[in-house]
C-alpha positions, -999 to +999 in steps of 0.1 A: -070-298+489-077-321+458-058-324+429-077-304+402-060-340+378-080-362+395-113-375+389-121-389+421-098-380+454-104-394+492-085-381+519-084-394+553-116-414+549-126-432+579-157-459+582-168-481+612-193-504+614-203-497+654-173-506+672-157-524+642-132-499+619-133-509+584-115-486+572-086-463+586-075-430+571-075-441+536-060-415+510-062-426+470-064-404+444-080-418+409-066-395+379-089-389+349-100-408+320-081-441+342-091-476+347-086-486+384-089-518+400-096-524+434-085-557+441-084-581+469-097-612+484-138-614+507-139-587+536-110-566+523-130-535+521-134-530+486-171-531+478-165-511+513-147-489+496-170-482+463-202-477+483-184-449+499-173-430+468-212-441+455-225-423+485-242-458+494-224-456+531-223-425+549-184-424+563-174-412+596-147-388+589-129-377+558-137-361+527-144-375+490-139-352+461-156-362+425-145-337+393-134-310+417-166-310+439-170-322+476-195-348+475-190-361+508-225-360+520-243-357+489-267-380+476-259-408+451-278-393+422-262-356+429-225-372+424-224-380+386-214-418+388-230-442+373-230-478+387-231-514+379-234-540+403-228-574+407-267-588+405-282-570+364-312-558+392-333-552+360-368-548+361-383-578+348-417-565+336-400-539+316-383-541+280-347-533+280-354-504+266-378-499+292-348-508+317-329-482+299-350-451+298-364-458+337-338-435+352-341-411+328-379-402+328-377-403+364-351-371+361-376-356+338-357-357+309-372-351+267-390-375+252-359-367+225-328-366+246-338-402+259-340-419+232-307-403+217-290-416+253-305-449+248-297-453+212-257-443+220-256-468+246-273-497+230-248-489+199-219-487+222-228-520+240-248-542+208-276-545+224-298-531+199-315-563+189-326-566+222-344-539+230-379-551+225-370-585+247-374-587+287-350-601+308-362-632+309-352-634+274-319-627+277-287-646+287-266-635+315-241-615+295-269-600+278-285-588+309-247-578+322-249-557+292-281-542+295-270-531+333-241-516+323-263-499+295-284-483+324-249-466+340-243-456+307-271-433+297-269-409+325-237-401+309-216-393+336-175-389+343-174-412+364-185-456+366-185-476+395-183-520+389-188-536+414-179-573+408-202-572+375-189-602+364-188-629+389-221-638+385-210-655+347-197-685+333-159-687+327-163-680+288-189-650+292-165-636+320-137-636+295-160-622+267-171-593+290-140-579+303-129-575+266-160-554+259-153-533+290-120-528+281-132-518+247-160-499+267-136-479+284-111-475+257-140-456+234-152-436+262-122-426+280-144-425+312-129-428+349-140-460+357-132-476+392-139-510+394-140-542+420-127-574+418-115-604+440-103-621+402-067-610+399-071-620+361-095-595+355-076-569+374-040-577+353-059-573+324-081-542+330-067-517+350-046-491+340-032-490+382-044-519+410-048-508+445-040-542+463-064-537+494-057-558+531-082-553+561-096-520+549-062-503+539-044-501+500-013-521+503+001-512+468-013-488+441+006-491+411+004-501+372-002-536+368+035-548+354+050-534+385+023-554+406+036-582+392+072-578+392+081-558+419+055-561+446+061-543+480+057-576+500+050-613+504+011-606+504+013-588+474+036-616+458+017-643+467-018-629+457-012-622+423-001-646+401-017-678+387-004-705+401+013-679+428+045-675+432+069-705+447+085-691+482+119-707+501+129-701+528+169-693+537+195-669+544+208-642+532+248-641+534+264-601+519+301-615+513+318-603+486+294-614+466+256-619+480+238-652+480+206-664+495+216-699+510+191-727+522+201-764+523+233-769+511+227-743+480+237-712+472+213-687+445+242-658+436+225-621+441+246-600+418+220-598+394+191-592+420+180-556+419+183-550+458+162-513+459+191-506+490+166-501+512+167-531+545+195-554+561+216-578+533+218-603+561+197-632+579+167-648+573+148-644+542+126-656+515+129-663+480+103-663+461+101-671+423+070-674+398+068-706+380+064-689+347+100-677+354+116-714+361+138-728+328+144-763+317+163-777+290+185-757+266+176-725+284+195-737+318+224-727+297+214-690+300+214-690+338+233-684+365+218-713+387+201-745+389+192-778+409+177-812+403+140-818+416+120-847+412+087-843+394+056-853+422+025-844+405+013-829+366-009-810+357-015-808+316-029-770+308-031-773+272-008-748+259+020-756+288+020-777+321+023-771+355+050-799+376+046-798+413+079-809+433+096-802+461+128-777+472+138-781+508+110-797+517+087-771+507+064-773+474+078-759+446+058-754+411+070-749+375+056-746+341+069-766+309+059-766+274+023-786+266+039-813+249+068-822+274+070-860+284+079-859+318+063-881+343+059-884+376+094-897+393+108-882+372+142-861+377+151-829+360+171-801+362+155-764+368+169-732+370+163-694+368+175-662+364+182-642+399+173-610+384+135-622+378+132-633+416+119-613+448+136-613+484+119-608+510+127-597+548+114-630+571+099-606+596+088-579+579+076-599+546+087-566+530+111-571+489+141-560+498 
């Protein structure tokens, strides 16, 4: 059965494609009034995924629940989503208003009750300048806008994005997912919503669901995604630059270290979750937000001397490539800092603020 909590629950949904399983008995429950992400890189199954709950792909076994009601095999217009996709698909001889009241009319509603939906939305969304203008008179944000507008009249529980944004300039993208986050934080809708931009899923979502080849590798709150994912894909995915990985040995004397070269990182402070072995091959990984230079080294535990290969000023801080054990190794610095390439200097880090993960498996241990 569903949970009576959630606003959208799948169980054991299955979908091929012919001979060519997409996804395999998939289970995810979406509680109400949340903001979840569905995240992952081109042919994950995540717009897969979407069109399923949309009722845009028939599945082939399973069931999908929406408020409490079975809408497996209903139509699209019959589940009470509303959705925004990643082309505005407006109607360019129309106004926006026109744009905006299309749906509507089409379900028969007042001549009243539509223009009270549209006037809501346009207020919610700023868009009420525009209503007289066509799409061709309107930037790209603009028309973003007036698509989500078009989800947002029917006034439903539940919205579906699908990549809405990706079709924007860097500056419009940033713009936009603040006014969705607004969006949702003033309706308090369930909104489920698709991204390959790890960005815009750390900074929307109220959960993630990492997805791999058509299954959900880790559901969880964004902070947890970041510091304690279930594995090396999960590590290595999210994060900007990603994470730094060694590899080495793990060695559970007395005290346990992870060894590679002739160093030796000290575990105590690792929070091992005592699940998998202590011993053998392994691999560190590290985030370079998380490296320390300077006075800081002071505070930790352990550190080494790399030689600075390549920088890259961001502005605010910059990124120094180098090299431990051979492998490339990445670290951030203040904006201002003076080091140059040939440089030598001494890093460190905290062992608590690292992950370990099994060589075979990829699994944090």
């Amino acid at each position: 059965m569903n949970n009576m909590n959630s606003s959208i629950s799948i169980q054991n949904l299955d979908l091929a494609f012919g001979s060519v399983e997409v996804i395999n008995d998939l289970n995810l429950e979406v509680h109400d009034g949340e903001f979840l992400v569905l995240l992952g890189s081109s042919g994950c199954g995540k717009s897969t995924l979407l069109n399923c709950i949309a009722g845009l792909l028939d599945i082939n076994d399973g069931q999908i629940h929406i408020k409490g009601k079975n809408v497996t095999w209903e139509e699209p217009k019959d589940r009470g989503i509303g959705m925004v996709f990643q082309s505005y698909a407006l109607y360019p001889q129309m106004t926006v208003k026109g744009n905006l009241s299309f749906g509507l009319k089409n379900a028969k509603f007042s001549k009243k009750e539509i223009e009270s939906r549209i006037a809501h939305a346009a207020n919610v969304l700023q868009i009420e300048p525009l209503l007289k203008r066509k799409p061709a008179h309107l930037s790209g944000g603009q028309r973003q806008r007036v698509a989500i507008g078009r989800a947002l009249v029917r006034d439903v529980d539940v919205f579906l994005f699908d990549e809405p944004l990706s079709n924007l300039d860097a500056k419009l993208r940033a713009d936009l997912r603040v006014e969705i986050k607004r969006l949702h934080k003033r309706l308090q809708n369930t909104m489920v919503y698709v991204t390959h931009d790890q960005v815009e899923a750390m900074t929307l979502a109220s959960r993630i669901a990492i997805m791999r080849a058509g299954a959900i590798v880790q559901l969880d709150e964004p902070h947890n995604i970041y510091n304690k994912p279930l594995n090396r894909f999960v590590a290595e995915f999210i994060g900007s630059p990603s994470m730094n990985f060694i590899e080495g040995n793990l060695t559970d004397g007395e005290t346990p270290h992870f060894a590679f070269d002739n160093l030796q990182v000290p575990l105590q402070a690792y929070p091992f979750d005592g699940k998998g072995r202590m011993s053998g091959p392994a691999t560190l990984g590290i985030r370079p937000e998380h490296i320390v230079t300077g006075a800081a080294l002071t505070e930790v535990p352990w550190s080494t001397t790399v030689e600075v290969d390549v920088i890259e000023p961001m502005g605010s801080d910059t990124l120094i490539w180098s090299k431990i054990s051979d492998q490339d190794f990445r670290f951030r610095v203040d904006g201002q800092s003076t080091l140059r390439a040939g440089d030598s200097v001494e890093i460190g880090f905290d062992p608590a603020k690292i992950c370990v993960f099994d060589a075979e498996s990829d699994l944090r241990l």
